[in-house]
GUKOLKOL-518506 format. One record per residue: residue in three letters; y, z, x of N, C-alpha, C in turn. Coordinates in steps of 0.1 Angstrom, whole numbers, plus 5000, padded with zeros to 4 digits. Layout:
// residues N
ALAYZXYZXYZX;...
// end
This chain:
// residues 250
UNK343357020902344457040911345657080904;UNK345957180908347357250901348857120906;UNK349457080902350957030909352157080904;UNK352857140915353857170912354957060915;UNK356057130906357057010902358157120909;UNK359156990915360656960920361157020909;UNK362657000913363657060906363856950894;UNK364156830904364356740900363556690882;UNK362456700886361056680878361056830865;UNK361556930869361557070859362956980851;UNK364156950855365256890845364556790840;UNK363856680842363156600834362656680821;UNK361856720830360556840815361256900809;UNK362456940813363657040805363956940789;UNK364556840793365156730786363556680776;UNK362556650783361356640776361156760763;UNK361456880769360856990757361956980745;UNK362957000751364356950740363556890730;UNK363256780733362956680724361656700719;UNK360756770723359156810715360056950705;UNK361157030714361357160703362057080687;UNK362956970689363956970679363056860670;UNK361756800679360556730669360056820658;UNK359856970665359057030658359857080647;UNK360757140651361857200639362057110629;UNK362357000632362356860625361156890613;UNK359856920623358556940606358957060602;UNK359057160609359157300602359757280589;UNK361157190592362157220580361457140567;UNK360257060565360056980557358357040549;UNK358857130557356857260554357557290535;UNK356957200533357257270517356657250501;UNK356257290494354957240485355457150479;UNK354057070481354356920472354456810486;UNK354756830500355356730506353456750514;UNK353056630518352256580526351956620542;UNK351056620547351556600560351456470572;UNK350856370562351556300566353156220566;UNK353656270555355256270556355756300566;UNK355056430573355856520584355756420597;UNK354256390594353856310610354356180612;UNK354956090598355856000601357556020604;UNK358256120601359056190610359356220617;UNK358456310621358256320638358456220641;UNK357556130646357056040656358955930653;UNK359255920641360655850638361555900649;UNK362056050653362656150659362456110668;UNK361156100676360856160691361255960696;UNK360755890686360755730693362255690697;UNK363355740685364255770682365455810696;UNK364955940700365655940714364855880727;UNK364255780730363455680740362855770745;UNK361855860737360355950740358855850732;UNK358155930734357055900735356256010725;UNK355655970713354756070711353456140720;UNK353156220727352556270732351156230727;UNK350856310718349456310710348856140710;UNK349656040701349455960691348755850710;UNK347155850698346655790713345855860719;UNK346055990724345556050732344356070731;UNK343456020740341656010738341155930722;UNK342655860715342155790705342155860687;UNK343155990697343856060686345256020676;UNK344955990659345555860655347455930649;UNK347656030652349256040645349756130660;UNK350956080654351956180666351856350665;UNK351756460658351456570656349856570653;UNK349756750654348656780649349456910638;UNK348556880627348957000612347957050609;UNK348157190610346957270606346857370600;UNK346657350585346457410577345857560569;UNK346157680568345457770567344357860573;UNK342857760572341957840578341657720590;UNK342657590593342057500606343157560619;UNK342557600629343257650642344057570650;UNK343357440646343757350655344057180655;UNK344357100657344256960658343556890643;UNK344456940634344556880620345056750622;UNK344156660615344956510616345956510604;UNK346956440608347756420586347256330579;UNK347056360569346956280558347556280546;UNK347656170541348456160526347656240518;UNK346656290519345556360506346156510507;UNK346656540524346556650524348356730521;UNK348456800507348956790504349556960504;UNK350757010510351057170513351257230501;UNK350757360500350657420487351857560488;UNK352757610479352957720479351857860485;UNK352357910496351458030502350958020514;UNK350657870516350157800529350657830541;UNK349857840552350757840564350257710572;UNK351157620575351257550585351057540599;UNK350357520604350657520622350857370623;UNK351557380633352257220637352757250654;UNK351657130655351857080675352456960675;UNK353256980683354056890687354456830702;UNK354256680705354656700720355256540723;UNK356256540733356856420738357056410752;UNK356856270754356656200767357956180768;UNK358756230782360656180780360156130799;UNK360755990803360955990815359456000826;UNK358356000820357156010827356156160823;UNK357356210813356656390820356456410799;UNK356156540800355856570787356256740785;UNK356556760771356956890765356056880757;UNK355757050753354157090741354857160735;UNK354657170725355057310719354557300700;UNK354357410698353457460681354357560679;UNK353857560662354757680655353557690642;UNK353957840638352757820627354157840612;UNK354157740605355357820595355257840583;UNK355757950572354957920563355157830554;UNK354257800540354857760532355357790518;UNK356457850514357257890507356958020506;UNK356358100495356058260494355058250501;UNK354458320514352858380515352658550514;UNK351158540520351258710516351558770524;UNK352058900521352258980533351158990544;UNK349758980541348558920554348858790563;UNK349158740557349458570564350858600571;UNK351958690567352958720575352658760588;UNK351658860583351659010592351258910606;UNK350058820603349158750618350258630620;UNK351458580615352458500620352858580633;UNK353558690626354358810630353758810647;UNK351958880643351758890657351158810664;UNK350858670662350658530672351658540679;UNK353158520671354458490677354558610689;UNK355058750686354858840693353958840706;UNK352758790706351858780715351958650722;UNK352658580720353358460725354758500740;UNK355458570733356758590741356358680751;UNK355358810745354358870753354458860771;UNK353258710765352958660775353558580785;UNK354558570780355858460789356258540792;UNK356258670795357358750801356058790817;UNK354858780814354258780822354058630832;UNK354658580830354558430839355558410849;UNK355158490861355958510872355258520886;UNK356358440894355258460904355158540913;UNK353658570913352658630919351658720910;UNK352058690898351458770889350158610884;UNK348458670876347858620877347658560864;UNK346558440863346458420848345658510839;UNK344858580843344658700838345458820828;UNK346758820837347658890833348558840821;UNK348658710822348658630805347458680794;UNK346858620800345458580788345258770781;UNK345358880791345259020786346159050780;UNK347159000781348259030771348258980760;UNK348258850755347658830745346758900734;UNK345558910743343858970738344059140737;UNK344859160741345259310743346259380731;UNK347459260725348059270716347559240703;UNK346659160703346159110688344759180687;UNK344159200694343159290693343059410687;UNK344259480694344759640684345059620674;UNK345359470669345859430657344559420645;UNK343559430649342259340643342159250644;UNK343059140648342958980651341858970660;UNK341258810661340458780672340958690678;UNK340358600692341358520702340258410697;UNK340658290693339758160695339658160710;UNK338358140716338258130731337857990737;UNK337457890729337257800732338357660737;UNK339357760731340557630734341457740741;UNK341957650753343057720758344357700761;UNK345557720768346357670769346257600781;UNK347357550788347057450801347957430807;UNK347657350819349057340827350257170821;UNK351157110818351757050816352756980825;UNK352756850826353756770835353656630830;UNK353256560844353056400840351956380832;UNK350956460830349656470825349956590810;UNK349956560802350256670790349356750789;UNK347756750797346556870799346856830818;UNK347056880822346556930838345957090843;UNK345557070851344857230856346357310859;UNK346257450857345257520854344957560834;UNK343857560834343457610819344357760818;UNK344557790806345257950807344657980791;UNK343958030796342958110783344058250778;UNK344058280765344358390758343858540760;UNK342558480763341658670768341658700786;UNK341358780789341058800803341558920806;UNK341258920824341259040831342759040838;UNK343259150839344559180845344559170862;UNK345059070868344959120886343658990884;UNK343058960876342458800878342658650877;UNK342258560883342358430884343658370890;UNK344158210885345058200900346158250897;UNK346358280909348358330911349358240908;UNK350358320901351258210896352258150907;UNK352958070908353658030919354557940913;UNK356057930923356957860918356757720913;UNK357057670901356957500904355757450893;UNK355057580891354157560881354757590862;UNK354157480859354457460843353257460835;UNK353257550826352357570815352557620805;UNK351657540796351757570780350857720773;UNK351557790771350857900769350557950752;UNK349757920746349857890735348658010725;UNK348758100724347858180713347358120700;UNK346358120699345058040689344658210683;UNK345158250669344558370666344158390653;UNK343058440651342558420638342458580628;UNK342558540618342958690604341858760608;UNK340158650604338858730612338158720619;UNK337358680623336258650636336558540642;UNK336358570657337158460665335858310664;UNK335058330656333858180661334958130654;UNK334657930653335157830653334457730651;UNK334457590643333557460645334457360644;UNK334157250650334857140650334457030638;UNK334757000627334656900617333956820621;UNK333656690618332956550617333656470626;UNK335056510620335756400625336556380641;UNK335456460648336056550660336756600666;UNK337856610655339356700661339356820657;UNK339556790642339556910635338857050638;UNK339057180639338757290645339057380631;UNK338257430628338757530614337557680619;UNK338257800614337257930612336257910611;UNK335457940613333857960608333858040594;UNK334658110595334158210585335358180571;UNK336258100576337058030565338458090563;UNK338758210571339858300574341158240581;UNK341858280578344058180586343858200599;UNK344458090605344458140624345858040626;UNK346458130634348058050635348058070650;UNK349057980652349157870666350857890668;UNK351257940685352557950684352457910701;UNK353157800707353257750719354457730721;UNK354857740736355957710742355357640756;UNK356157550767356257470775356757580788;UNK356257630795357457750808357057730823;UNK358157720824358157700841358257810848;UNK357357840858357257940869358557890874;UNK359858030874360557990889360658100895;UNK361558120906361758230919362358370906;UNK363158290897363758410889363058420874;UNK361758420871360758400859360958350855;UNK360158360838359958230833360858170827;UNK361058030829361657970821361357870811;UNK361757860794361157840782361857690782;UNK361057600786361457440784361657400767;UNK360857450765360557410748361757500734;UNK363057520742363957620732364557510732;UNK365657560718366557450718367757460727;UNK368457360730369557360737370557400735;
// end
């Protein structure tokens, strides 16, 4: 069931993303060789407790830190650890999300770490790109389709492939609520956007082949084929006058 949110409830989530964007910036600034990631993920969580939020993640289905860090060739839901240690060249992805007032903000960045290569730029370059993309498509009456093609349409001509197994979603009191919003699809398909609706729209894109496997440890998500996949999300509310980016800074 899709729910759309009041006005009242969008200024909540407003003030919620604030505080997941200035979390995440918070790791961005600390992406640097030699520092851990778990360093980053005790920071965060300092930050967000800090202004009377809530780590989002920490908990979630029994998931154990406030962020997810994700490393290189992992797409997704990196746990931190003190072993895991950022190297010059690295690229980072880092999700981030906070509970403010009942409701929640998402938001990821992929950043690098210190010099990488011009390859690892180039697929920053066009995740991000294919990110704002598709936020300019989030308007109502337009479909989720018309996201998810935009995406799969821009990184595709790129050579990139779409992780398809993980998607983006809808966001409120519930930090996953319906509707899913997949990265690939048809234009003029699936549901119609409408005012009131909030979702996390988030591109999962990989250097080579879009397969994927989940580690041991059941979070973890890395390439199959061992190739970089960077992760760039924002928080946006359907309104009467488009979208609007909950997850910017203030």
């Amino acid at each position: 069931m899709i729910v759309l949110k009041t006005s009242r409830e969008l200024a909540v989530m407003r003030k919620a993303g604030i505080i997941s964007q200035r979390a995440l910036r918070l790791a961005g600034s600390m992406v640097e060789p030699g520092v851990s990631t778990w360093e980053i993920d005790k920071e965060v969580r300092r930050y967000i407790e800090s202004q009377r939020a809530k780590p989002s993640f920490l908990g979630y289905d029994g998931y154990p830190a406030s962020t997810c860090i994700s490393v290189n060739h992992v797409v997704i839901h990196g746990i931190p650890k003190k072993s895991v240690i950022l190297q010059e060249g690295d690229i980072v992805g880092i999700d981030v999300g906070a509970q403010y007032e009942g409701f929640h903000g998402d938001n990821a960045w992929t950043f690098p770490c210190g010099k990488i290569s011009g390859e690892a730029q180039a697929l920053l370059d066009a995740t991000e790109k294919a990110l704002f993309l598709a936020i300019e498509k989030a308007r109502p009456g337009s479909r989720l389709g018309d996201i998810g093609h935009t995406v799969q349409e821009y990184v595709e001509a790129r050579s990139y492939s779409v992780v398809r197994e993980f998607t983006g979603h809808g966001v409120g009191a519930d930090m996953h609520e319906d509707p899913s919003v997949p990265n690939y699809g048809t234009p003029g398909r699936g549901v119609r956007l409408t005012a009131g609706m909030v979702i996390a729209i988030e591109p999962m894109i990989n250097l080579g082949r879009r397969e994927i496997e989940v580690k041991p440890d059941g979070w973890t998500v890395v390439t199959k084929d061992g190739s970089l996949s960077a992760h760039f999300e924002h928080t946006v509310a359907i309104t009467p006058n488009g979208p609007v980016i909950l997850t910017l800074p203030d």
